[in-house]
Short mmCIF file of the C-alpha atoms (twelve columns), coordinates in Angstrom:
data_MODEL
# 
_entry.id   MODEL 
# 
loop_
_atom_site.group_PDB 
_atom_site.id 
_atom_site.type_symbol 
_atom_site.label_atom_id 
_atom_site.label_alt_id 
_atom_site.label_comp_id 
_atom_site.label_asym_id 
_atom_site.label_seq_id 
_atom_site.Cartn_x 
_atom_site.Cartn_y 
_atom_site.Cartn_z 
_atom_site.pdbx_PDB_model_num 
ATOM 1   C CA . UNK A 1   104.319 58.373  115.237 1 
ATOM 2   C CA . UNK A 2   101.368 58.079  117.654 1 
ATOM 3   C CA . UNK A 3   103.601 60.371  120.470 1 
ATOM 4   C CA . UNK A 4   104.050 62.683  117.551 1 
ATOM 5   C CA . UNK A 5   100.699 63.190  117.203 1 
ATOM 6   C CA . UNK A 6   99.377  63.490  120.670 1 
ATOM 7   C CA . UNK A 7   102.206 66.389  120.890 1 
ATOM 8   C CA . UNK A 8   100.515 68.061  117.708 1 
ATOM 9   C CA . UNK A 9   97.199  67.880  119.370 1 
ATOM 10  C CA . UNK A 10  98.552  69.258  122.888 1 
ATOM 11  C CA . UNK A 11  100.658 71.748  120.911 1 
ATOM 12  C CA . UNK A 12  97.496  72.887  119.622 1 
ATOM 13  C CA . UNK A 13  95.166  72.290  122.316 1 
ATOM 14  C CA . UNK A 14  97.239  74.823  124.447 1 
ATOM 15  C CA . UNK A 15  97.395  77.509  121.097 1 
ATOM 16  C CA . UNK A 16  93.619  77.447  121.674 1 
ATOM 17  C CA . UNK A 17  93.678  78.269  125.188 1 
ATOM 18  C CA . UNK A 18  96.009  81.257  125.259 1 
ATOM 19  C CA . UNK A 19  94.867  84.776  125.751 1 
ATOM 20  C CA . UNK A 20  95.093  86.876  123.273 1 
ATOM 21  C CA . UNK A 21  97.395  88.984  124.946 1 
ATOM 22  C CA . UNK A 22  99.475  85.996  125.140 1 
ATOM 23  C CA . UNK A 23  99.213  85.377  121.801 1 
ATOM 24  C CA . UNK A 24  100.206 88.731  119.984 1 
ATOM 25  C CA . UNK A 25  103.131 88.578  122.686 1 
ATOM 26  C CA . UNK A 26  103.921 85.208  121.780 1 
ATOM 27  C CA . UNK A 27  103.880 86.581  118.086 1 
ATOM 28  C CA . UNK A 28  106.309 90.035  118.833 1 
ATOM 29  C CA . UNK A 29  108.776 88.099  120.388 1 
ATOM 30  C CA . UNK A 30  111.389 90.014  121.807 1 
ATOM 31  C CA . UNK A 31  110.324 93.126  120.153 1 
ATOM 32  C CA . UNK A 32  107.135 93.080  122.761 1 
ATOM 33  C CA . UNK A 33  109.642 92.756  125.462 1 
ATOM 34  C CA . UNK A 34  112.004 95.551  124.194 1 
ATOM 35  C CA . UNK A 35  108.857 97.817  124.366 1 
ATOM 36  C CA . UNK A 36  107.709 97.218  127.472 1 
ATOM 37  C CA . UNK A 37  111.377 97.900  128.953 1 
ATOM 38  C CA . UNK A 38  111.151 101.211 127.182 1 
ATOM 39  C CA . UNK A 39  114.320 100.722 124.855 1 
ATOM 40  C CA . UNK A 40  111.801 100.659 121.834 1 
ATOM 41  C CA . UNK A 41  108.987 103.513 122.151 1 
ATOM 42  C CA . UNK A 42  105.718 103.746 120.157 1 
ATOM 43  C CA . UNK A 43  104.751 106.713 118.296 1 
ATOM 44  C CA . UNK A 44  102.194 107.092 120.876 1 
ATOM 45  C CA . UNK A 45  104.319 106.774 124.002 1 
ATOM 46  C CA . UNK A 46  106.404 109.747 122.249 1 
ATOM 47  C CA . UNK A 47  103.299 112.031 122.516 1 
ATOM 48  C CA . UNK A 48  102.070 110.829 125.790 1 
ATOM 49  C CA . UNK A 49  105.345 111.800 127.163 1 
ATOM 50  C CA . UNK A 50  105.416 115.208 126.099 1 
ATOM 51  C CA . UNK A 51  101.210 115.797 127.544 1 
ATOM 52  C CA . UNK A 52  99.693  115.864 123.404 1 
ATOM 53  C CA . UNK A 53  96.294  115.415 124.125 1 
ATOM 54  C CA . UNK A 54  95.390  114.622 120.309 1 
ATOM 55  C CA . UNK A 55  92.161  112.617 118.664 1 
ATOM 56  C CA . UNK A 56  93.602  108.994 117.409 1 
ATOM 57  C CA . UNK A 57  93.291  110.571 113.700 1 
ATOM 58  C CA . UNK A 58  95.971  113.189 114.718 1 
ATOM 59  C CA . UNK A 59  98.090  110.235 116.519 1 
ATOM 60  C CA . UNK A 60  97.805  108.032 113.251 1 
ATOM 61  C CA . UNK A 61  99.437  110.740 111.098 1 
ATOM 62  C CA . UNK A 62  101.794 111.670 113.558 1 
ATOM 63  C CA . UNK A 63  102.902 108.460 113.114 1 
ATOM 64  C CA . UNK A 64  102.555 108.265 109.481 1 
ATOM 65  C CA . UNK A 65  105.076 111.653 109.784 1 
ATOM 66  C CA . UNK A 66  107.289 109.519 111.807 1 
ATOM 67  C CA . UNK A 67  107.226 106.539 109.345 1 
ATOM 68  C CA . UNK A 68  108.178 109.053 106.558 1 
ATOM 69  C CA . UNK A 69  111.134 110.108 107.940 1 
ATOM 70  C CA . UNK A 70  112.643 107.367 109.481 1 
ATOM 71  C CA . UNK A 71  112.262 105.574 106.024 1 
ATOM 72  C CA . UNK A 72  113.880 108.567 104.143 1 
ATOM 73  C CA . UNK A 73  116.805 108.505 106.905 1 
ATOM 74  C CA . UNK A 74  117.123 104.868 106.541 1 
ATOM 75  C CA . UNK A 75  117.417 104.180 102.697 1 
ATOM 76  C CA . UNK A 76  114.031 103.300 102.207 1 
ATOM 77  C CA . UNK A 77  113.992 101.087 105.377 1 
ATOM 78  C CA . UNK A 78  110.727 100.436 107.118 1 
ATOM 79  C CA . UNK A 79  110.993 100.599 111.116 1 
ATOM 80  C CA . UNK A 80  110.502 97.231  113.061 1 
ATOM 81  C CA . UNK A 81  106.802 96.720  113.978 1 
ATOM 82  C CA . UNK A 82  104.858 95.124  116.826 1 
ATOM 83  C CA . UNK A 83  101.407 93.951  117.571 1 
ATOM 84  C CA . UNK A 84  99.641  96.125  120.158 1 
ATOM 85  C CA . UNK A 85  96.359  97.225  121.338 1 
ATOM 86  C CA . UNK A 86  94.917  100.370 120.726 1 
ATOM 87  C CA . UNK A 87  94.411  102.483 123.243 1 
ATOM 88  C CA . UNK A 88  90.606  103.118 122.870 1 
ATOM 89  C CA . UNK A 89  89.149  100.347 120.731 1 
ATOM 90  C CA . UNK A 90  91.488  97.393  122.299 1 
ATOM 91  C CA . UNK A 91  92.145  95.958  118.918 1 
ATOM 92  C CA . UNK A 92  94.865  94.609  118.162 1 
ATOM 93  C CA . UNK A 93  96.927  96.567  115.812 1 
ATOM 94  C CA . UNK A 94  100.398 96.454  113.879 1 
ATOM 95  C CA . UNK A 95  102.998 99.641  114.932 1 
ATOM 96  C CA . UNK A 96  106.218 100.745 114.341 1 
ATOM 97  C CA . UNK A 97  108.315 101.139 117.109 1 
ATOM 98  C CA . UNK A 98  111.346 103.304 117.351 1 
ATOM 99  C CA . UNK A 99  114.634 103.916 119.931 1 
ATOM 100 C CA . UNK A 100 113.741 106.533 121.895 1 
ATOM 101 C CA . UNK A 101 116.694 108.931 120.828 1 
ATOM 102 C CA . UNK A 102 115.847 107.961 117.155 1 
ATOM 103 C CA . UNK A 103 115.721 111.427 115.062 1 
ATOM 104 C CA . UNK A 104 112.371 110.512 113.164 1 
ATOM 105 C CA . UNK A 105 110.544 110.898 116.357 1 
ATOM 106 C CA . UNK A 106 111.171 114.822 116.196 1 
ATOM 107 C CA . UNK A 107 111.401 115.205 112.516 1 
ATOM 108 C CA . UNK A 108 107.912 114.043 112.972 1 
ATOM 109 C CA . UNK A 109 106.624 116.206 115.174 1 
ATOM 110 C CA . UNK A 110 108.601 119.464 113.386 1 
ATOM 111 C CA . UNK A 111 106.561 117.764 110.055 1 
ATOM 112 C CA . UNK A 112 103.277 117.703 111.053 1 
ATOM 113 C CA . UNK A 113 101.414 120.550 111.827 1 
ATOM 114 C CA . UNK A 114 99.357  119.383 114.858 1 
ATOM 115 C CA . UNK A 115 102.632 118.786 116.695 1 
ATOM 116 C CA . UNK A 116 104.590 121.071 115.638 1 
ATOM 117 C CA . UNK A 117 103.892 123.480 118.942 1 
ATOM 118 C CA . UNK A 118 104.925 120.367 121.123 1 
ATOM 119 C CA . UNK A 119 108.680 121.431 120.317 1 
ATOM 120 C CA . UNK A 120 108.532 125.180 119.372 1 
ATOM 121 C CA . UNK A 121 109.018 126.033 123.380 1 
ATOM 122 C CA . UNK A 122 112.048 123.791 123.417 1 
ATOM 123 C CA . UNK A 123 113.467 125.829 119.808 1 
ATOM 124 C CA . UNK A 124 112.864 129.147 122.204 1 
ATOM 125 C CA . UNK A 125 114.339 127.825 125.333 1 
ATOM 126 C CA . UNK A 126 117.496 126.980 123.352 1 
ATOM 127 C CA . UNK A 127 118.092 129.983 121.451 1 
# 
């Protein structure tokens, strides 16, 4: 019982300690790691990729537009989610993450109006 204990104690001891990076890692699990290898994207990577220079509001319902759709192609299915930190404030904050191929990520950006000129020159180039 006593080595039981003193494990607890450590255990927690060593909870205390860890960044908070660390932590919210610790917390995503695999997910984290599937992000940072680029198989899952954030809503944000998406529009960092294609040069949006938007105002967080426009990001958040970008996103929002993305959520929307990928839970209307998925049967009312809500994407996975990860912990990360936003890119002005540093909070920590809870996101959906997608595959980068997925078909809400454009539906998105055809749905919502501030985006929708990031793929109008690729409609153009294709017709």
């Amino acid at each position: 019982m006593h080595r039981t204990v003193a494990t607890i104690r450590r255990t927690i001891a060593a909870a205390l300690a860890a960044t908070k990076p660390l932590r919210y890692a610790a917390l995503s699990g695999e997910i984290a790691a599937l992000v940072a290898a680029g198989r899952l994207v954030r809503t944000g990577d998406v529009l960092d990729r294609l040069g949006a220079d938007l105002p967080d509001g426009q990001r958040s319902w970008y996103g929002r537009h993305v959520a929307k759709a990928y839970c209307a192609a998925h049967l009312g299915a809500d994407a996975i989610r990860v912990w990360a930190q936003h890119r002005t404030t540093g909070r920590w904050i809870h996101v959906h993450v997608y595959r980068p191929t997925d078909p809400a990520l454009y539906a998105g950006l055809a749905s919502y109006k501030a985006t929708r000129h990031l793929i109008a020159t690729d409609f153009e180039l294709a017709a």
